[in-house]
N, C-alpha and C positions, 0 to 999 in steps of 0.2 A: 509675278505671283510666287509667293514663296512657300517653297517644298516641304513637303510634313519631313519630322526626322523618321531614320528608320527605326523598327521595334527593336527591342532589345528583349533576352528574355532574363531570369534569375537564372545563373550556370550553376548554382549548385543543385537544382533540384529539376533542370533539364534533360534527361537522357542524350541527346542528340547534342548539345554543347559538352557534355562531360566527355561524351565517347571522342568529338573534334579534338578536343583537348588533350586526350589522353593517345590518339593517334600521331603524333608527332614524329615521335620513334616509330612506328609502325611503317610508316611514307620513307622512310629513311631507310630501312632493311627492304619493302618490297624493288626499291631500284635496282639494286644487284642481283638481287634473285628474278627480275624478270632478264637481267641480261643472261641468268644462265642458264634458266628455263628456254630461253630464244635456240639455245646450242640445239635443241633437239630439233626444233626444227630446221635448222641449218643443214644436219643430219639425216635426216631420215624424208622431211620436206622439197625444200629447196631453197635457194638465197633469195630470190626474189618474194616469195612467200612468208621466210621469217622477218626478210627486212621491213615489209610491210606492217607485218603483226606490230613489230618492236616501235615502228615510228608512231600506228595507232593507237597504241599501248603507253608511252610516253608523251602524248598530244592529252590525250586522258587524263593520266598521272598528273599532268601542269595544271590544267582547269580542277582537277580533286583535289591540289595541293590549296590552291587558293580560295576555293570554295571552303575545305574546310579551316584554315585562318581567321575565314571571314565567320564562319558561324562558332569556331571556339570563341572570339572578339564577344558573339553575344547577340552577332546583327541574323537575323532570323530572313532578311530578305533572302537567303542567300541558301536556306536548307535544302528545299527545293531541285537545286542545280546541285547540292553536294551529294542527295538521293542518286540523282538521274546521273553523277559521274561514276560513283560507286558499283550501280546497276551495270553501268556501259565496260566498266574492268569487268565484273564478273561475266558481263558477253565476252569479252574478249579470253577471259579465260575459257571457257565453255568452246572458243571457235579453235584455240591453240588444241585445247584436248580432241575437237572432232579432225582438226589438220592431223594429227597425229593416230588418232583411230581409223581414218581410211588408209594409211602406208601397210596393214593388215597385217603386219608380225606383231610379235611377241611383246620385245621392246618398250616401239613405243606406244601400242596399245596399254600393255601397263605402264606407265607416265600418264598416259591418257586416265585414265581411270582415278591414278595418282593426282593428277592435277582437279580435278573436280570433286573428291575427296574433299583433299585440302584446302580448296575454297570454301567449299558449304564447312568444313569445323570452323576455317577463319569466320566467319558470317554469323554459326552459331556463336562464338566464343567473346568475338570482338563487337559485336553489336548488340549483345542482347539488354545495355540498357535502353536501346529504342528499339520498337519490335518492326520500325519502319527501312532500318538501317540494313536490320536482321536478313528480313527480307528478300532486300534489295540486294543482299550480295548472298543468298543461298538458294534462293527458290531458282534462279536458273542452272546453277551446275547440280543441284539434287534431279530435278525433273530431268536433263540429259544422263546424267550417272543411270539413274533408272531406265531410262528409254533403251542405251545402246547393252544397257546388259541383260534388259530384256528380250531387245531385240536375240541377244547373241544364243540368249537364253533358247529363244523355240526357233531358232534353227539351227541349232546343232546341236539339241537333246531331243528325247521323246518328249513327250507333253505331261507325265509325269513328275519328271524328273524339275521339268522348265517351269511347272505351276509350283512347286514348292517354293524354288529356288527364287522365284518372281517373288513371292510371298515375302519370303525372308529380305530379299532385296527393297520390297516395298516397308518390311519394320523396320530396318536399317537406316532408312532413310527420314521415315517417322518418328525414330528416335533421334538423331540430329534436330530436328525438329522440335518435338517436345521438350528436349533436354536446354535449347535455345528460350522455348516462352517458359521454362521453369527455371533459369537464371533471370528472366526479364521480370517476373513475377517475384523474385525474392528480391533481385535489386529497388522493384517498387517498394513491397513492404520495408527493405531498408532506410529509402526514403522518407517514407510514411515517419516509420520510427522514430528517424532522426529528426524531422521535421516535428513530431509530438514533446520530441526531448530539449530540444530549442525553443520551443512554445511555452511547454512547463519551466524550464531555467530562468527565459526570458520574467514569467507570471512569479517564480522565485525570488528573482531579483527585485521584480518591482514590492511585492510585499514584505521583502527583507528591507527594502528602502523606508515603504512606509512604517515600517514599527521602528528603524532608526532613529524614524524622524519624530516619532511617539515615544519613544524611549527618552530621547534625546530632552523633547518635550517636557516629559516627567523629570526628568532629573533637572532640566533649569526652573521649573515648580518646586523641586527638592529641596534643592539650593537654594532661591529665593527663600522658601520657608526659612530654612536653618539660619540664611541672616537676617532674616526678619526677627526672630529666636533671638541671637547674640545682639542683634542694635537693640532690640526691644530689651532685653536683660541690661545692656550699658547705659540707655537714656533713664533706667532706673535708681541709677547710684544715688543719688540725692535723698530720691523720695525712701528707699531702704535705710543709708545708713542716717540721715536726720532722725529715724524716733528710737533706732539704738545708742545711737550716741547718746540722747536723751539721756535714757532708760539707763546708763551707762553713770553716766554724771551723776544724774538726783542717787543711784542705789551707791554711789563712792558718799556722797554727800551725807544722806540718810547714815549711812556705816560712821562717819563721822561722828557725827550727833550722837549717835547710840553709845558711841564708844564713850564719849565723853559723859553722857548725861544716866543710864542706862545699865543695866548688869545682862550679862548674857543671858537669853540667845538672841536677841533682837540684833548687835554687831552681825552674828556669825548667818544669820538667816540675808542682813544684808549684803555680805561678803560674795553667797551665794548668789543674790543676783546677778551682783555684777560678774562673777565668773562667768552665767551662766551667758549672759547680755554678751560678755567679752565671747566666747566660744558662737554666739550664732552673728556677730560681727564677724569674725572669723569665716565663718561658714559664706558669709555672703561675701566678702571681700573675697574670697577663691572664684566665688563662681562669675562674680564681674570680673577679675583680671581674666579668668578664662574666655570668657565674651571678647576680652579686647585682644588677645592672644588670635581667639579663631577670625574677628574680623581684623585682624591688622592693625587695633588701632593704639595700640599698646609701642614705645620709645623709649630708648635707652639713652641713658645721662652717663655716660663712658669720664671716669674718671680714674686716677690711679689711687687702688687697692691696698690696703696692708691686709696678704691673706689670712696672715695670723691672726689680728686680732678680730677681724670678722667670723674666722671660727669659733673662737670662745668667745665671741656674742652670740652667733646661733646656739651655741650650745647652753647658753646660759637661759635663753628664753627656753628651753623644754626642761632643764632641770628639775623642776615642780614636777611633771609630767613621770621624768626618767624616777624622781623620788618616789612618786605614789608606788607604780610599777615593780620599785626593789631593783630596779639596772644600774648598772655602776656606766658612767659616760667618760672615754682616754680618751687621747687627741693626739696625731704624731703629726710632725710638720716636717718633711725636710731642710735639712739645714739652707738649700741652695734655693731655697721660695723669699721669697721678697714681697713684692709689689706687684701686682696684675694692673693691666689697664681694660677697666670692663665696670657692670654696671654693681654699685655695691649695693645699693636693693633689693637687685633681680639676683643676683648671686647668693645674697642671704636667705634670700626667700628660698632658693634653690636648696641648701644644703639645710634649712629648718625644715623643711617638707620633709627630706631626708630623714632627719634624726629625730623627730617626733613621728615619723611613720616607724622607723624600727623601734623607739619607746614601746608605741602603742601595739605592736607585735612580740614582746618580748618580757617574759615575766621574770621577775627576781633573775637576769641576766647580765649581759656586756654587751655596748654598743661603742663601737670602736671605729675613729673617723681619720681617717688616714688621707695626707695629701703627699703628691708626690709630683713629679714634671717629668714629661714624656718627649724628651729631646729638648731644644730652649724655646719651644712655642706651646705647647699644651700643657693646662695645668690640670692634676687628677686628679678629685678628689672623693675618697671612695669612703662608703657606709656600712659598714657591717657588724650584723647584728648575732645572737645566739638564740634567736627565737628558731619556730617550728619552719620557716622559708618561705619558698613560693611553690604551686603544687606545679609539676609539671604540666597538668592540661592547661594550668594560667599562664606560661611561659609567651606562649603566642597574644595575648590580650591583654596581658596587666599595665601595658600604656597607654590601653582607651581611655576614656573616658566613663564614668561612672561604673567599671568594673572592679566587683571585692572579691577576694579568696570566698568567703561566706556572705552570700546574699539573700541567707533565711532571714526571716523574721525574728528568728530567736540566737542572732548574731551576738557576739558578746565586743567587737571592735567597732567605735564610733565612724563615724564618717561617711560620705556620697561616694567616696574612689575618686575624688579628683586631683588627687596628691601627687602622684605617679604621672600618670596624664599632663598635669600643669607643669610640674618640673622638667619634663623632655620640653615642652614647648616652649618652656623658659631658656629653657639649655641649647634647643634651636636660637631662637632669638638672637643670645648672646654667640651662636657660629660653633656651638659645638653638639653633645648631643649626651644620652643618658640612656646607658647599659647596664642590663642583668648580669652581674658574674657568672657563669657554670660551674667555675672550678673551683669551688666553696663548699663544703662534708657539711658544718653545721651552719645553720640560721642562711640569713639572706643579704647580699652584698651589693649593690649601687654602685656604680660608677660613673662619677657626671665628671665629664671632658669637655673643658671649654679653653679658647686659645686665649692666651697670656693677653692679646691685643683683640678685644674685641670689635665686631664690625659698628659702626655708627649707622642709627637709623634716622630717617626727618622725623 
């Protein structure tokens, strides 16, 4: 037949485990202090009499020792015997103090008194998270304290004198007492406490989990959207630019024919088509490479660069632009620039964003495109302009996406704001990156930094 296991309890919210637990040192200090307590009775007693105490006393001690191991452990069978050792010291204290109260002096009637004191504070002090431990080690040296001082009390005062003094004697002892279940009563409510604050942490934790996991939730719904957004904007390329390219060709065509057959304004009304066709090709050509930028699907054709003449190609496509405007457009090159290896596309694209953003910011001004190299790996190539800047609250946002200095409706600068935005991502791409100058008094300055060797993508 096989044996149930023993119970075990939770020690932290056990009284009677916490206090085993926390007695360790306690068992460890009362050894020598019974061996020195034993002096008096050697003294004033007799040796047969303290030897006795001390061997009873230490037989005690052994069974309290392991009783209570066995119930700080947790095992509960065992509380029971760790009561009833606990109770059996404090007889034995109670019997040291009456061997001492009959030798009739002075002495060691006070140790006598001494000694039963200090048992009942031990009892109140060191047991009161169980009010059975409490008890067990005070309710018999208080009822003796009481008794022999009572006794002493009415016979050898009048009855006067011996009813007060009992009295007092009798709250003395009920304050021990009291002062015992009102540490036992707040250590419960601390329990209580801590147990509601475990309870709630625990109910914390779990609803902090669940709205991570709802959080979490919504944002891969987020996500999904957003590239559902950019693949849906990319599987569109075809169906977009097929009926401007159209629209693009017949109004070049038509322009032809006018010009030939025709007196103005019928050229110039054509012309404006196609500018107008060319600008919303444009428009949409940003917004698809930006689709393929935020889902990845965007590849670099790494080729070696001549920087210079790529810059006065970008610069040559916004000239129209810089003319309308009234901007004058320099170019400086260091002598020590050569050849980049990177993509001449995306690069272009890179610094026409640029210099067709400070055109379109800058009235009858200068725009001025400065390249320089930043040790023999980084190439720098900066934009700056004499228009009105960037506002300092844009400072933090001007490389989102769709963000403009003015986004009234009564704005007087073309565009979504994806210029800015597209160029850092370009400028990522290519391994480098795209910065606001600070240290610029007038207009506003760019700095796209890309390394001489750019990375290859599949």
């Amino acid at each position: 037949m096989v044996s149930a296991p023993p119970p075990f309890a939770n020690a932290e919210f056990d009284g009677h485990i916490r206090t085993a637990r926390e007695h360790s040192l306690r068992e460890l200090m009362r050894l020598p202090v019974n061996l020195i307590v034993s002096g008096f009775l050697f003294a004033f007693v007799g040796p047969r009499e303290a030897a006795t105490w001390l061997a009873v006393v230490f037989a005690v001690e052994a069974v309290t020792v392991y009783s209570r191991r066995r119930v700080a452990a947790g095992d509960l069978r065992f509380r029971t015997t760790h009561l009833g050792c606990l109770f059996a010291l404090s007889l034995c204290w109670v019997a040291h103090a009456l061997m001492l109260w009959q030798v009739g002096s002075e002495v060691p009637r006070i140790a006598a008194i001494m000694d039963l004191f200090t048992i009942a504070l031990y009892g109140a002090i060191g047991g009161h998270r169980d009010w059975r431990l409490m008890l067990a080690l005070l309710a018999a040296p208080l009822v003796t304290l009481f008794s022999i001082l009572a006794h002493l009390l009415w016979t050898t005062t009048a009855w006067p004198v011996a009813a007060m003094a009992t009295v007092a004697t009798l709250g003395a002892c009920a304050t021990i007492v009291a002062n015992g279940f009102a540490m036992h009563r707040s250590e419960r409510q601390t329990r209580a406490a801590v147990a509601a604050l475990d309870a709630e942490r625990a109910a914390l934790e779990i609803r902090v989990r669940e709205r991570t996991v709802a959080l979490s939730a919504a944002l891969a719904q987020a996500n999904a959207a957003n590239i559902a957004k950019s693949q849906f904007l990319a599987t569109m390329s075809h169906e977009l630019r097929t009926p401007l390219n159209a629209v693009i060709g017949y109004a070049e065509l038509l322009g032809d024919e006018l010009r030939a057959k025709a007196p103005p304004p019928g050229p110039a009304d054509a012309d404006r088509i196609a500018a107008a066709a060319q600008s919303l090709l444009g428009l949409v050509n940003d917004i698809l490479d930006y689709s393929k930028l935020e889902t990845g699907a965007m590849t670099l054709d790494v080729t070696p660069v001549d920087v210079r003449s790529l810059l006065e190609s970008a610069c040559s496509e916004v000239t129209e632009r810089a003319r309308a405007s009234g901007n004058m457009i320099s170019m400086s090159v260091a002598p020590d620039i050569d050849r980049a290896f990177t993509d001449a596309e995306r690069l272009r694209q890179c610094v026409t964003h640029l210099v067709d953003n400070a055109c379109k910011f800058t009235k009858n001004g200068a725009v001025r495109i400065t390249a320089t190299t930043a040790g023999d790996s980084m190439l720098e190539i900066t934009v700056a302009d004499t228009g009105p800047g960037v506002p300092p609250e844009l400072h933090a946002r001007i490389f989102e996406p769709f963000v403009q200095g003015d986004g009234s409706a009564t704005r007087t600068h073309p565009g979504v704001g994806l210029g800015l935005a597209m160029t850092r991502k370009l400028a990522n791409l290519l391994g480098g990156d795209l910065v606001l100058r600070r240290d610029v008094s007038v207009g506003a300055a760019f700095t796209l930094r890309i390394p001489m060797r750019a990375p290859r993508t599949a």
